[in-house]
C-alpha positions as CSV (number, residue, x, y, z in Angstrom):
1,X,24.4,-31.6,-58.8
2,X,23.8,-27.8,-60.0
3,X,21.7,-25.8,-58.4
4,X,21.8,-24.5,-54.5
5,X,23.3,-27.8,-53.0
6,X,23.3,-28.0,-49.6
7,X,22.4,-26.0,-46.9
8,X,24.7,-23.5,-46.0
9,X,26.1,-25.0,-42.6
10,X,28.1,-27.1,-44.8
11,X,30.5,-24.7,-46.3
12,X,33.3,-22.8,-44.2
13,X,32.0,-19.0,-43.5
14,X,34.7,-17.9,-41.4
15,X,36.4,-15.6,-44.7
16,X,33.0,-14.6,-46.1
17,X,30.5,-15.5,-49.1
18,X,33.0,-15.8,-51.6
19,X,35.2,-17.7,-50.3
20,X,32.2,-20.1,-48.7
21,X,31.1,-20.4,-52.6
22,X,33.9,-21.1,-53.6
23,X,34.1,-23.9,-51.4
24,X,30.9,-25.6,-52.4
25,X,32.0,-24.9,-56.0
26,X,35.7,-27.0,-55.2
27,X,33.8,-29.7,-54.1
28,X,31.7,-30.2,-56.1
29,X,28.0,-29.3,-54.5
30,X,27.2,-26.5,-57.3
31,X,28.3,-25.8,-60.6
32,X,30.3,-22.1,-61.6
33,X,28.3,-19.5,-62.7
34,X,29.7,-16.2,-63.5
35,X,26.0,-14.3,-62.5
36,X,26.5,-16.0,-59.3
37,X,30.3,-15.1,-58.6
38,X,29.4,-11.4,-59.2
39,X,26.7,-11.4,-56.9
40,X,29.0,-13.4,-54.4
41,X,31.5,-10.5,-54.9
42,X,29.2,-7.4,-54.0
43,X,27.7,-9.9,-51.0
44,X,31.5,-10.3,-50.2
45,X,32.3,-6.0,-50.1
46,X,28.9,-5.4,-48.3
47,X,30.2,-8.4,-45.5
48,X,33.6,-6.5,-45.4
49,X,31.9,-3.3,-44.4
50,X,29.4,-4.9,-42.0
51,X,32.3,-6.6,-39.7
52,X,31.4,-6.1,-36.3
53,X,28.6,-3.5,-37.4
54,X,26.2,-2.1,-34.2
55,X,24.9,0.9,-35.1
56,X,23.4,1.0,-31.4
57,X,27.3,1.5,-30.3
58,X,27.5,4.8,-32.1
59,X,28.8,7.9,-30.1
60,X,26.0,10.2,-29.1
61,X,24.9,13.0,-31.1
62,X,21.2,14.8,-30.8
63,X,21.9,16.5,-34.4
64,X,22.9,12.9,-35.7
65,X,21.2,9.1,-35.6
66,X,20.5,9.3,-31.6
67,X,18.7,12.6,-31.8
68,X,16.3,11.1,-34.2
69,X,16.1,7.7,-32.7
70,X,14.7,9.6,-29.4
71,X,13.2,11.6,-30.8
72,X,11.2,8.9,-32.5
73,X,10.8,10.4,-35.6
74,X,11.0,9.0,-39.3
75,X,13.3,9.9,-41.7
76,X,14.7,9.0,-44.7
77,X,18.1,9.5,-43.9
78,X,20.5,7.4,-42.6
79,X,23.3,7.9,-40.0
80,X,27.0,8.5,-41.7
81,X,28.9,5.4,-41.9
82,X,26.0,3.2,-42.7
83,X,26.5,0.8,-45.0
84,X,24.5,0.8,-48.2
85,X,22.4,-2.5,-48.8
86,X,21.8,-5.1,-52.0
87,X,19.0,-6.1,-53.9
88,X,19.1,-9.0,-55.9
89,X,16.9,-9.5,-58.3
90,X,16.7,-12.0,-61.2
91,X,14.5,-15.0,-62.1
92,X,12.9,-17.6,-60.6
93,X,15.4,-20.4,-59.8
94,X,18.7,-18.3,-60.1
95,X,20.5,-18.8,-57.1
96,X,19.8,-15.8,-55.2
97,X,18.3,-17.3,-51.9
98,X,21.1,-19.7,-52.1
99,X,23.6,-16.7,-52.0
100,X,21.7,-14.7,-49.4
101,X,22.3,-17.3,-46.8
102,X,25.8,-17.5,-47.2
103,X,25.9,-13.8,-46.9
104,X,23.6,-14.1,-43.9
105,X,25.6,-17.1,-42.2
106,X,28.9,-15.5,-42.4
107,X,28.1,-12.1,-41.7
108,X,29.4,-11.0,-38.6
109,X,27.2,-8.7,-37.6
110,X,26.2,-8.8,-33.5
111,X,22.4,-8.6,-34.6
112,X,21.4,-9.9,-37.3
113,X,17.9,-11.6,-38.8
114,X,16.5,-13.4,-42.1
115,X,13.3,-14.1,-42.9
116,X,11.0,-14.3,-45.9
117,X,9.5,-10.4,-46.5
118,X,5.7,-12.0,-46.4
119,X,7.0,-13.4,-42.6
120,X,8.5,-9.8,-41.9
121,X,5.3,-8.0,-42.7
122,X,2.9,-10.5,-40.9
123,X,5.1,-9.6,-37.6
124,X,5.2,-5.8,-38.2
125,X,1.0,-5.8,-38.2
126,X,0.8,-8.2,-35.3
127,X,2.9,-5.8,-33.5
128,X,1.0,-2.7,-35.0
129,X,-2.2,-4.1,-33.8
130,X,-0.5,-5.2,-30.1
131,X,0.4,-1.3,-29.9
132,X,-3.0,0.5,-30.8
133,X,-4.0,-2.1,-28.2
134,X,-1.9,-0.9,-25.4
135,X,-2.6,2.4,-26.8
136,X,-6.0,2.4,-26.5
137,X,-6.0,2.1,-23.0
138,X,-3.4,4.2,-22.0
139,X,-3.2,7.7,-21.2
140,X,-4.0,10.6,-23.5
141,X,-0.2,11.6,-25.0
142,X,1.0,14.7,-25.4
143,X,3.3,14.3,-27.6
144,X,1.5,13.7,-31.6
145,X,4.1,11.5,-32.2
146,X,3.5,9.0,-29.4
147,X,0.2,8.0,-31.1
148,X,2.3,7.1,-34.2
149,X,3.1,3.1,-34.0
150,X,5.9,3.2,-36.5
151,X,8.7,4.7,-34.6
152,X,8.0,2.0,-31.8
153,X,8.0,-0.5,-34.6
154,X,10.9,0.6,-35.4
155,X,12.4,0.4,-32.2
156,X,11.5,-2.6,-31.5
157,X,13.1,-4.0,-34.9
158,X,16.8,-2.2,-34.6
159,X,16.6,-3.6,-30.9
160,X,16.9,-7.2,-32.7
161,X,18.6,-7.0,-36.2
162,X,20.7,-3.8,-37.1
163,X,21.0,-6.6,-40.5
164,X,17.6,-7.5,-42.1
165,X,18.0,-10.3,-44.9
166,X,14.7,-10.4,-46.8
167,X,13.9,-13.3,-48.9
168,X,11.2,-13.3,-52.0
169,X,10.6,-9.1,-51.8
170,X,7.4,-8.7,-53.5
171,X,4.5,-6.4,-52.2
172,X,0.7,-7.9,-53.0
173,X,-1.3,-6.5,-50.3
174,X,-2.1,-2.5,-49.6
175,X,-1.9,-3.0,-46.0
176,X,1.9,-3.8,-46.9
177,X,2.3,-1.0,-48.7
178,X,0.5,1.3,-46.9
179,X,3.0,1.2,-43.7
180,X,6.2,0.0,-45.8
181,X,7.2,3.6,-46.7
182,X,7.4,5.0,-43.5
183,X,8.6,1.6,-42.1
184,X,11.8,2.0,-44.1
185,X,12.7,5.5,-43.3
186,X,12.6,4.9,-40.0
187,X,14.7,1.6,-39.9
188,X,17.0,3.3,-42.4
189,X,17.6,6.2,-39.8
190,X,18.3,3.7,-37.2
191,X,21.2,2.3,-39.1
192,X,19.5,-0.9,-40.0
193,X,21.3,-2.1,-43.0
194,X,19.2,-4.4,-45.9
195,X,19.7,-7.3,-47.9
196,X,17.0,-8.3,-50.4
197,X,16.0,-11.3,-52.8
198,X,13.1,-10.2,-55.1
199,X,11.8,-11.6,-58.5
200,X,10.7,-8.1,-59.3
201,X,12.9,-5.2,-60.1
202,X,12.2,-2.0,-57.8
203,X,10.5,0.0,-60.1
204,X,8.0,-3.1,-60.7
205,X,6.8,-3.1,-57.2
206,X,3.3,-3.0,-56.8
207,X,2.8,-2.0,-60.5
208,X,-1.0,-2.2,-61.6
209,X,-1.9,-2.1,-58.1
210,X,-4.9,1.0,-56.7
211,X,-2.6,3.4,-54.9
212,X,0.4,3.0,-56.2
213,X,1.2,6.7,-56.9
214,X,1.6,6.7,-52.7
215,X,3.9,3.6,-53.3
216,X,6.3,5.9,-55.7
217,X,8.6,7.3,-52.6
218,X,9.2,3.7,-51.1
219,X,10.8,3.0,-54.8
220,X,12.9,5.6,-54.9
221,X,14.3,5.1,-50.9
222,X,14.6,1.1,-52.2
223,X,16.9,2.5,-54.7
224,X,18.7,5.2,-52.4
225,X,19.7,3.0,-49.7
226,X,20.1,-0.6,-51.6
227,X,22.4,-1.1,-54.6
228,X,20.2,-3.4,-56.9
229,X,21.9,-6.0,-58.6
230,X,20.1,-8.0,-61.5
231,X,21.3,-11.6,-61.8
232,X,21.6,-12.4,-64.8
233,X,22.4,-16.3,-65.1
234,X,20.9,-18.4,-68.1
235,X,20.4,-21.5,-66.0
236,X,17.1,-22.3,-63.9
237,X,18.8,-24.4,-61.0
238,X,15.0,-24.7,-59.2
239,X,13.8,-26.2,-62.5
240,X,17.2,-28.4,-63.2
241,X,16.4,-29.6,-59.7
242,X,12.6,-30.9,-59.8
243,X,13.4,-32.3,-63.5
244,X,13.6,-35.8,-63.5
245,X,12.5,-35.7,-59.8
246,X,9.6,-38.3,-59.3
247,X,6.2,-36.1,-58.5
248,X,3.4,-38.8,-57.4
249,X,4.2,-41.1,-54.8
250,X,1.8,-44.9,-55.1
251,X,0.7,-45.7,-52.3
252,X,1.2,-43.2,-50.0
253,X,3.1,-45.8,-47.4
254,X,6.5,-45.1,-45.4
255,X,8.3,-45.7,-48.8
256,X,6.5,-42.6,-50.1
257,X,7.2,-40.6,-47.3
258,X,10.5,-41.0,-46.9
259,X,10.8,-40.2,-51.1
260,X,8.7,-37.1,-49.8
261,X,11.4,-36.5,-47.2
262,X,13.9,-36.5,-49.9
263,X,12.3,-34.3,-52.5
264,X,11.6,-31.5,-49.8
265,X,15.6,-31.6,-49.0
266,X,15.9,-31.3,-52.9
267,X,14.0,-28.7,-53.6
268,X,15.3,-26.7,-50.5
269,X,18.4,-27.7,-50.6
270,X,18.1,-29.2,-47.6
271,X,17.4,-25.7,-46.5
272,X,16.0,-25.7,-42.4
273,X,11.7,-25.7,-42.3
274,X,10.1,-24.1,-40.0
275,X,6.1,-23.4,-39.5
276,X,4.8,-20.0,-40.8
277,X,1.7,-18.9,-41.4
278,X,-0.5,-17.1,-44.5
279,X,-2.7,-13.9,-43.2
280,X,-4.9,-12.6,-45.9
281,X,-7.8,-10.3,-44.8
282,X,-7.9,-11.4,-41.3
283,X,-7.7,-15.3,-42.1
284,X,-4.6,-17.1,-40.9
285,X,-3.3,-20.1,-43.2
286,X,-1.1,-22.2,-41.2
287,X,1.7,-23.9,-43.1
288,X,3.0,-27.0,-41.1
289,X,6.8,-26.7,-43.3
290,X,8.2,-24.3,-44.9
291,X,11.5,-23.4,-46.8
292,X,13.3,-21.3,-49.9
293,X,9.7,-21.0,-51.5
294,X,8.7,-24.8,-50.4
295,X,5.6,-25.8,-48.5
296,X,4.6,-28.9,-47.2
297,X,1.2,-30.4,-45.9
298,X,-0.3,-33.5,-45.0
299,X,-3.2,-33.4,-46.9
300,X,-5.7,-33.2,-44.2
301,X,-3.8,-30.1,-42.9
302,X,-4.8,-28.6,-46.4
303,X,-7.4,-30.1,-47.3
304,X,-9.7,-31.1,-44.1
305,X,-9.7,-27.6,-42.8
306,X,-12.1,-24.7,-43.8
307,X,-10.2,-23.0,-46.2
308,X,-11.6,-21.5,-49.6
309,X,-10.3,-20.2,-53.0
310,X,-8.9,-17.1,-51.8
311,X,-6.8,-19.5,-48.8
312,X,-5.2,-21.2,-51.7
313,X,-4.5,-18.3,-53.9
314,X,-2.7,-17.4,-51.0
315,X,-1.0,-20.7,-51.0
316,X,-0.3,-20.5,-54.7
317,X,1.5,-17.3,-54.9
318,X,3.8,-17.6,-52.1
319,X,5.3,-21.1,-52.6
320,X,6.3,-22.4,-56.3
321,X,6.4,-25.8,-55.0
322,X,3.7,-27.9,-52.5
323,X,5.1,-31.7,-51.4
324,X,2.1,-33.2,-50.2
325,X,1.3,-36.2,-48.0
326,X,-1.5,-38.7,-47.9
327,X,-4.0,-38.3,-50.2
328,X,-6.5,-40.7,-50.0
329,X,-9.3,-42.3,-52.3
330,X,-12.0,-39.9,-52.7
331,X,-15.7,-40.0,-52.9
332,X,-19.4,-38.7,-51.5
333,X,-18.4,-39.3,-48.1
334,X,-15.4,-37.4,-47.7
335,X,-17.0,-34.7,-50.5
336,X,-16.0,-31.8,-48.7
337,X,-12.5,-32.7,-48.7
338,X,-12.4,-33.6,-52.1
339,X,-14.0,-30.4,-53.3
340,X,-11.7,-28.6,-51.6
341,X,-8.9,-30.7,-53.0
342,X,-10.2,-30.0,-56.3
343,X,-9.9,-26.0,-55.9
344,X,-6.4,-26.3,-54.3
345,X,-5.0,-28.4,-57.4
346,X,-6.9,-25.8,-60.1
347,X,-5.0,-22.9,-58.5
348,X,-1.7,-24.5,-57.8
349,X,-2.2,-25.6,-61.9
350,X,-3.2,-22.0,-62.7
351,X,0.5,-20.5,-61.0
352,X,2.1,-23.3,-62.6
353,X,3.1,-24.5,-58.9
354,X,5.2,-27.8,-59.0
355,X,3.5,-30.6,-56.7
356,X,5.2,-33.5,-55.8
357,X,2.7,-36.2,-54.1
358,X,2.0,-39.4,-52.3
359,X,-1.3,-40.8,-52.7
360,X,-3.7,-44.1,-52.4
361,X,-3.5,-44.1,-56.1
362,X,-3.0,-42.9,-59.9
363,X,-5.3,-40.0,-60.3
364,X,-7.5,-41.5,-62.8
365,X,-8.5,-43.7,-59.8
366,X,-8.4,-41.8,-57.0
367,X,-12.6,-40.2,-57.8
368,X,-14.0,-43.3,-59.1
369,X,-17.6,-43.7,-58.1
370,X,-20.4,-40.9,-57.2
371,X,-22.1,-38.2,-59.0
372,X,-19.1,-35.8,-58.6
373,X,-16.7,-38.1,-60.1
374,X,-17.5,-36.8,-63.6
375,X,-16.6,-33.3,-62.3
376,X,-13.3,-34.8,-60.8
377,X,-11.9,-35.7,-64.4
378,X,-10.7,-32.2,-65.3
379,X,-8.9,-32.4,-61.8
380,X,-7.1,-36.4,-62.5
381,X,-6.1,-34.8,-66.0
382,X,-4.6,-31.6,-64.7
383,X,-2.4,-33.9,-62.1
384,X,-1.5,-35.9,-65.3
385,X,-0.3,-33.2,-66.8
386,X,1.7,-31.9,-63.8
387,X,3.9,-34.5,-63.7
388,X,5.2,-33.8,-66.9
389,X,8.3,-32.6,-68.0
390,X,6.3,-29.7,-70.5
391,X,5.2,-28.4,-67.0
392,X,7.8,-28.4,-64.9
393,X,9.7,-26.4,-67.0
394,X,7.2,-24.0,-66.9
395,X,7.8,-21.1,-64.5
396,X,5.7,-19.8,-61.2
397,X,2.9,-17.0,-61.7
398,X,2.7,-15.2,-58.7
């Protein structure tokens, strides 16, 4: 089978990424590609240099990286002997979260941590907001600096991971990029070494975007402290895997959930889920599963909650795939349900997100009778057509 294969706890990580791909390649669990051996050879250098890396154990030096770590204070420059960090950016569907984690498992690094950027930056404004908190009601400092929230951040961050592995890198939101600047600098000047996934190259971040002149020096400390490396590989393995994969599940009974089951292990390559949660202007979207760009709801979860067009843009851009349980017969009674149904499936269509289903029925039939049924034919046409193999080929709009 091309594409990720399985989860990295299957292949041996005691030598490193290379030779843990090289494994998986041996036996069978992903095809060669030369895009992906390069990549798998600067993942293997940077892992070489990272061996038993703490910068916390450095000796003391107030001119040096302890001086400024007291001394609380950002800058963009990191302590000597720090290792330089990778960016890997390429298309959709190239392998590159796939390499990351066997980077991430084998590195052995005391502290380490990897977690998808949008999951990174949720956490940094939680603990933001839990500081001005505390802050409020504190004493007046006398120090400027100790009203600043970013060296604590900062802090707080090194004291878990001196090895950040960021999956999907993309900045969407101002608040993001607002704090990520100074964010950086000060993580860089603790020694905290980064590895990134993106689908954007640097210079594309936040493109288009009001404010993105202040955005400029984040670019160019991206590109001072992280070696970017394009991938370049001709093959779409996320597309390869979902071809030929059945999408819509009839009826949605224990046979269609454990076929569920088995397309979420495809399309994450049996990658680990875990909850995680969408916060977009002070709303919280709560995602039951997630994995490697794959979310997964019962539809009720989705569906039967309060949640509006701006909650499944949210949705749409962050995940290129949705598996989704249950969905029953539709009509007046359960109106709000199906409206919202409606909204989600015209904005996972509009990113070109790949759905794969169970459901009472075919979609022609699932919004048969009421005065809304008419307005539900766009939507039974649109699932139609997103079972085809025209769209799924087609590639995720974020």
């Amino acid at each position: 089978m091309p594409g990720h294969g399985p989860g990295p706890a299957t292949a041996p990580f005691s030598e490193g990424p290379l030779p843990a791909l090289r494994a998986l390649i041996a036996a069978g669990s992903i095809t060669a590609d030369p895009a992906q051996e390069l990549a798998a050879e600067k993942l293997q250098d940077l892992w070489r240099r990272t061996r038993g890396y703490d910068p916390r154990s450095e000796p003391p030096d107030t001119r040096g990286f302890l001086g400024r770590f007291f001394r609380r204070k950002a800058t963009e420059e990191a302590p000597a002997g720090t290792p330089m960090g990778l960016y890997l950016v390429g298309e959709v569907g190239r392998g590159k979260s796939m390499l990351m984690d066997l980077f991430f498992e084998s590195a052995q690094v005391p502290r380490k941590k990897r977690l998808h950027f949008h999951q990174f930056m949720q956490q940094a404004h939680r603990r933001i907001h839990a500081w001005k908190m505390r802050d409020a009601d504190a004493p007046a400092p006398t120090d400027i600096h100790d009203h600043d929230p970013i060296p604590p951040l900062a802090d707080s961050i090194v004291a878990e991971a001196a090895l950040l592995c960021f999956d999907e890198f993309q900045v969407h939101d101002i608040a993001d990029a607002m704090i990520l600047g100074r964010l950086f600098e000060a993580l860089f000047a603790r020694g905290v070494v980064v590895v990134a996934t993106s689908n954007t190259p640097p210079d594309d971040l936040f493109r288009g975007k009001p404010g993105r002149d202040a955005f400029l020096p984040f670019i160019a400390l991206i590109r001072k402290r992280l070696e970017v490396l394009v991938i370049d590989s001709a093959r779409d393995y996320r597309r390869e895997r979902i071809r030929g994969l059945p999408t819509w599940h009839v009826p949605a009974d224990g046979r269609a959930e454990r076929a569920l089951d088995a397309a979420f292990a495809e399309l994450t390559g049996d990658a680990p889920a875990a909850p995680t949660t969408l916060t977009l202007l002070g709303r919280a979207v709560a995602v039951p599963q997630a994995a490697r760009g794959v979310a997964r709801f019962a539809f009720d979860e989705i569906c039967g909650r309060p949640l509006g067009p701006a909650d499944y843009l949210a949705v749409a851009t962050h995940f290129h795939a949705i598996v989704l349980d249950g969905i029953p017969r539709l009509g007046p009674e359960n109106f709000d349900r199906a409206r919202r149904f409606i909204t989600l499936i015209d904005t996972l269509y509009e990113h070109r997100v790949k759905l794969v289903a169970s459901a009472e029925d075919v979609p022609d039939r699932l919004y048969e009778r009421g005065e809304n049924a008419t307005m539900f034919e766009r939507t039974a046409s649109r699932l139609v057509e997103m079972q085809s193999q025209a769209y799924l080929a087609l590639p995720h709009l974020t």
